[in-house]
C-alpha positions as CSV (number, residue, x, y, z in Angstrom):
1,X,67.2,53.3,70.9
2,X,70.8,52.6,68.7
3,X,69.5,54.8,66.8
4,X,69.1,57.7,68.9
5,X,72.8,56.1,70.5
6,X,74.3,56.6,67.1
7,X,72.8,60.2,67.4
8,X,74.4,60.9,70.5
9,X,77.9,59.5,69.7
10,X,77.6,61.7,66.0
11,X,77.3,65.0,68.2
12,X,80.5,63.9,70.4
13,X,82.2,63.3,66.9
14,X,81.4,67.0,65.1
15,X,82.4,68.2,68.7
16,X,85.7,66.5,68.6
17,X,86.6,68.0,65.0
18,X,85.9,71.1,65.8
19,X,87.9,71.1,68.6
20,X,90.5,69.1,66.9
21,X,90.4,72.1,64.3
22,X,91.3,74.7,67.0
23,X,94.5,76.6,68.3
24,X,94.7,74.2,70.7
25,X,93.8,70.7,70.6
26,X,94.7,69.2,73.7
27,X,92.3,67.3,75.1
28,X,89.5,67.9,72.6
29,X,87.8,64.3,73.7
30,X,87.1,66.1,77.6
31,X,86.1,69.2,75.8
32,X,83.8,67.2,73.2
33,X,82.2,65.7,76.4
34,X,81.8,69.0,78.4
35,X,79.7,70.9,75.7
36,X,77.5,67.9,75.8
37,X,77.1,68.3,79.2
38,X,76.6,71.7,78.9
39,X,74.1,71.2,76.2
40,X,72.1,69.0,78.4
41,X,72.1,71.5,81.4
42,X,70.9,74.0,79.1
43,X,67.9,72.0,77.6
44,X,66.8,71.0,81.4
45,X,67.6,74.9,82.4
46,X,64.8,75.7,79.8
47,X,62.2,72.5,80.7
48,X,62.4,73.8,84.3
49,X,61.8,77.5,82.9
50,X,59.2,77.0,80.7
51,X,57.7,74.7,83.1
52,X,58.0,77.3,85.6
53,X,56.2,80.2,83.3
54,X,53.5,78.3,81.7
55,X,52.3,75.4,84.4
56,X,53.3,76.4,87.8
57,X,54.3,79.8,88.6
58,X,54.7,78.6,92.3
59,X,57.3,76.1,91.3
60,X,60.5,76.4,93.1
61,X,63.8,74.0,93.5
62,X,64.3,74.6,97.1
63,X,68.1,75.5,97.5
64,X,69.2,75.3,93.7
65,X,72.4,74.6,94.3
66,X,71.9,70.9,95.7
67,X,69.5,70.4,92.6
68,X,72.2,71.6,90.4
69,X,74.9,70.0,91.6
70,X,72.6,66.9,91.1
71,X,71.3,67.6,87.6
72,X,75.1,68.5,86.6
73,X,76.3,65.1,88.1
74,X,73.4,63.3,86.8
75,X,74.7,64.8,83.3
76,X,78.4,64.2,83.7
77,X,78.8,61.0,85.3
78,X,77.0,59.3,82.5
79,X,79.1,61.0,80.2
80,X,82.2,60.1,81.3
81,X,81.3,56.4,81.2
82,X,79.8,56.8,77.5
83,X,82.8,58.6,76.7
84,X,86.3,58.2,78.5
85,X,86.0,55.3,80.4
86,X,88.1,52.6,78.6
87,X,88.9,55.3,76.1
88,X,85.4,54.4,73.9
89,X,85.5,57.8,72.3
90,X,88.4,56.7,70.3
91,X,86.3,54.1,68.4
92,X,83.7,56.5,67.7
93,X,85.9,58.9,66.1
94,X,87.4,56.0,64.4
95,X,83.8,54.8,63.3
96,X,82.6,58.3,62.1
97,X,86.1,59.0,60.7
98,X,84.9,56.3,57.8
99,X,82.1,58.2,57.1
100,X,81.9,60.1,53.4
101,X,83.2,63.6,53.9
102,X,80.6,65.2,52.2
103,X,78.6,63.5,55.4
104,X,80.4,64.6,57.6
105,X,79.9,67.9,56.3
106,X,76.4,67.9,55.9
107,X,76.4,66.6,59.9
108,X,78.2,68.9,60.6
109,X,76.2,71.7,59.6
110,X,72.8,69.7,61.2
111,X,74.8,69.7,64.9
112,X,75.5,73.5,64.1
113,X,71.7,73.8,63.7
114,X,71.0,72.1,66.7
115,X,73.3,73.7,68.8
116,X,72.0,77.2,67.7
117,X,68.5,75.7,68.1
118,X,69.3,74.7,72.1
119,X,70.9,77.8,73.1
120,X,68.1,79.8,71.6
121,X,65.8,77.8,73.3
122,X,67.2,78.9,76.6
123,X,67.3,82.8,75.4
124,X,63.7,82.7,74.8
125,X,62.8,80.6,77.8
126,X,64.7,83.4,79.6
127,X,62.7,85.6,77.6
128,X,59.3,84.3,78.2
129,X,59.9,84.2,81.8
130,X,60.8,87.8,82.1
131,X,57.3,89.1,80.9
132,X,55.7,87.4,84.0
133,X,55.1,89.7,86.6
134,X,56.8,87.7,89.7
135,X,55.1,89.7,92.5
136,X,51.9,88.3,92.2
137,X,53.2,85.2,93.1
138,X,56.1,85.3,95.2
């Protein structure tokens, strides 16, 4: 489990450089957090989808928007307490600052991967779920 903590605090870090590496770098800690969050959303957007295509084609949320609004909060709220309250991000860029930079460099590149991994996950969940033919079971 600290391990996959460390994990989980190394993606906010490569997040925070490469914001703090932008044109602007105001508030690169709440922007570090939001792709998180947005990471997250899109690795449960592509659960539900692949659930949807390959174990129940019936499968339906209801009204989406109250699940939403609960999966987003159920992704945010922890994040802000991981991340901004008490100002903890600061010691994990402080922690990971001391890091080799050929590390960080090498981490960097791995969170790349991973990041390209999840959003092509979700492409190709879209994808899959385009080459069922709804209308037989709606």
């Amino acid at each position: 489990m600290e391990k996959l903590k460390k994990v989980y605090y190394y993606l906010f870090y490569q997040f925070y450089k490469w914001y703090e590496k932008g044109p602007s770098v105001w508030w690169s800690d709440w922007k570090a957090a939001l792709s998180i969050d947005v990471l997250s959303i899109f690795l449960g957007i592509s659960f539900i989808t692949y659930y949807t295509v390959y174990v129940d084609k019936y499968f339906r949320l209801g009204d989406g928007k109250f699940f939403l609004l609960g999966y987003v909060l159920l992704v945010a709220v922890p994040n802000y307490f991981i991340f901004h309250h008490r100002d903890q991000w600061k010691d994990i860029v402080k922690e990971f600052d001391q890091l080799p930079k050929r590390t960080n460099k090498i981490g960097g590149w791995i969170v790349f991967g991973v990041v390209m991994l999840v959003i092509t996950n979700m492409v190709f969940a879209f994808y899959q779920m385009s080459l069922v033919d709804w209308s037989q079971y709606r």
